[in-house]
N, C-alpha and C positions, 0 to 999 in steps of 0.2 A: 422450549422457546420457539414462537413460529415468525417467521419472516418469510417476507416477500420477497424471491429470488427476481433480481432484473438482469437480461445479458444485455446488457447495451455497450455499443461500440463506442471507445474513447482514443484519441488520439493522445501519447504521450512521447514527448519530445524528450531526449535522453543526450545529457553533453556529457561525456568522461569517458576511460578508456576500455575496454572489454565490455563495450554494449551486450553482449549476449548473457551477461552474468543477471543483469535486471530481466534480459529474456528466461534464462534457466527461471530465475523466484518466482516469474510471473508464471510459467505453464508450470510447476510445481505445486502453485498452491490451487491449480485446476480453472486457469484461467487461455484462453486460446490467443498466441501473438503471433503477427505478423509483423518480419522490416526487412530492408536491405541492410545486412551485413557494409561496413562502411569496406573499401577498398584496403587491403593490405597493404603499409607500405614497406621500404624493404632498409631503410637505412636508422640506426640504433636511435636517434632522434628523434625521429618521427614517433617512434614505441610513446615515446612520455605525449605526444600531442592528444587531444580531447577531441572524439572523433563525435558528429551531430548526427543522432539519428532519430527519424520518426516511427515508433510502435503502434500498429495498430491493435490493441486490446477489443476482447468480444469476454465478456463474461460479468458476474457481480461487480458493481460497484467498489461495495465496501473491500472485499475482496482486497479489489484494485488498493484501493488507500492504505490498506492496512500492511499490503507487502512493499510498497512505496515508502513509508513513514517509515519499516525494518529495514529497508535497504540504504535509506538517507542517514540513518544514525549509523549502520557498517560504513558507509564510505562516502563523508562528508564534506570531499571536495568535489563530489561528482553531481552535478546538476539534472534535476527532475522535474517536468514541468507538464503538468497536466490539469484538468479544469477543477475547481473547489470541491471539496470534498459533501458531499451531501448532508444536509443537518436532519442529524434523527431528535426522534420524536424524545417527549420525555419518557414516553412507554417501552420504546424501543435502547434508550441508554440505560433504565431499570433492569431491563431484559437481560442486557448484557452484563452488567451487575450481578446480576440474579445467576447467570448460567456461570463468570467465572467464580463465584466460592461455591458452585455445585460440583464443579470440576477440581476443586480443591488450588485453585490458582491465589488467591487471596482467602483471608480466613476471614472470620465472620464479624471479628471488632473493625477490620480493615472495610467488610463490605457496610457496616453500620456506618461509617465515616462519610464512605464515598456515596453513599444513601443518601444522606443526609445535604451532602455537599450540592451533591446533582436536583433534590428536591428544592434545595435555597435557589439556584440557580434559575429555577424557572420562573420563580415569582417576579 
């Protein structure tokens, strides 16, 4: 499968608590972040409060989205707010079709389905 690697810088604004947990997925999945750690506070109430911080993200796109979309379903009172997600191509959603039952992630009547589904969708 070939794609176009883009590193573009994105701003992602991150409300909920242990900011650094969305920092770990995001330089995990080979993505470069910058933020300010939000201010420690030191009394046992404060722990539950939603601390605001801005990420600066330098790397792929998709990337980006697709560790974004895993983290929102782990911890889904935790808000995530970055710009729309980029619409690929029909060539480029086949591709990825194609590479997961190469990889054995979905099997083959599952990828006929979503074949199918993704080709109705463009018409």
């Amino acid at each position: 499968m070939s794609s176009q690697v883009t590193d573009d810088r994105i701003q992602v604004v991150y409300k909920g608590v242990r900011p650094g947990a969305l920092a770990q997925q995001l330089r995990e999945a080979g993505l470069s972040v910058s933020y300010e750690p939000p201010m420690e506070l030191e009394d046992a109430g404060s722990l539950l409060a939603a601390a605001g911080v801005v990420f600066e993200v330098v790397g792929d796109t998709q990337i980006l989205w697709s560790v974004v979309r895993a983290f929102r379903s782990r911890f889904p009172r935790a808000e995530v707010e970055a710009p729309p997600a980029p619409e690929l191509t029909l060539e480029e959603r086949l591709a990825r079709l194609d590479d997961l039952m190469e990889r054995g992630v979905i099997t083959e009547e599952e990828h006929a389905r979503q074949r199918t589904r993704i080709q109705e969708e463009s018409l």
